[in-house]
C-alpha positions in Angstrom: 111.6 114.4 115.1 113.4 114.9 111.8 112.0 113.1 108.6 114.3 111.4 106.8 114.5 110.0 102.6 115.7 106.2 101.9 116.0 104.3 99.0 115.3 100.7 98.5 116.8 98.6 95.7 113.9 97.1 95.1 110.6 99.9 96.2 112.4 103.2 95.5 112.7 105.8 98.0 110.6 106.7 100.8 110.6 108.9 104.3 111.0 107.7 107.4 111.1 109.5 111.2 114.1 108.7 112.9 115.6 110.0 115.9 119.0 112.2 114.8 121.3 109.3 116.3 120.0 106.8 114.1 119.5 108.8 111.0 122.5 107.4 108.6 122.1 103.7 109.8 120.2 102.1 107.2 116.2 101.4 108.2 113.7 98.6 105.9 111.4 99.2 103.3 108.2 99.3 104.9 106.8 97.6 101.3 109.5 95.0 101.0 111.6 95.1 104.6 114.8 95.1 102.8 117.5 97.3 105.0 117.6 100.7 102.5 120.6 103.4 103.4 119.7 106.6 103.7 119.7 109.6 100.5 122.1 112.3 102.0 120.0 115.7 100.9 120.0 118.9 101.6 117.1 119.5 103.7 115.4 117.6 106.5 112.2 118.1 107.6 110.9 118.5 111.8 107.5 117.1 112.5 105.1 119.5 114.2 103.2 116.8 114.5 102.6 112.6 113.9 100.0 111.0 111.9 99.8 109.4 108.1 102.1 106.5 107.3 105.4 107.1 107.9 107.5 104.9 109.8 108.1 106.3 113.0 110.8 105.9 116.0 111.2 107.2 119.4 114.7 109.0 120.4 116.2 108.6 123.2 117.0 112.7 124.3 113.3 113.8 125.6 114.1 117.3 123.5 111.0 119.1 122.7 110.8 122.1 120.9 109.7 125.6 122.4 107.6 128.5 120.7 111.3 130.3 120.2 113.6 127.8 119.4 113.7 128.9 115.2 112.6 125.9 113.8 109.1 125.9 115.2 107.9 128.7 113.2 
């Protein structure tokens, strides 16, 4: 699942895992809860894997990446 950047008014920016659907809706601050919008960049990042701290959200699609897909590499 992608990894998206957010900034909050009040913490400053920090990544969050969101499903592609929900990615420009705005997510809260996991310090302060406050609903932060999301920093349109130029790169996103695809988990090969979960763990650490990030916020995390399960999509809805079931889509898992194959060895040959391009992005797995």
């Amino acid at each position: 699942m992608p990894i998206y950047e957010y900034a909050c008014d009040a913490c400053g920016t920090f990544d969050a895992i969101r499903p592609v659907s929900r990615r420009d809706e705005p997510t809260p601050c996991p310090g302060c809860s406050l609903p932060s919008p999301r920093i349109v960049s130029g790169s996103t990042v695809l988990l090969a894997q979960r763990g650490g701290n990030m916020q995390t959200e399960e999509g809805g699609y079931g889509f898992r990446h194959r060895g040959g897909c391009g992005c797995c590499h």
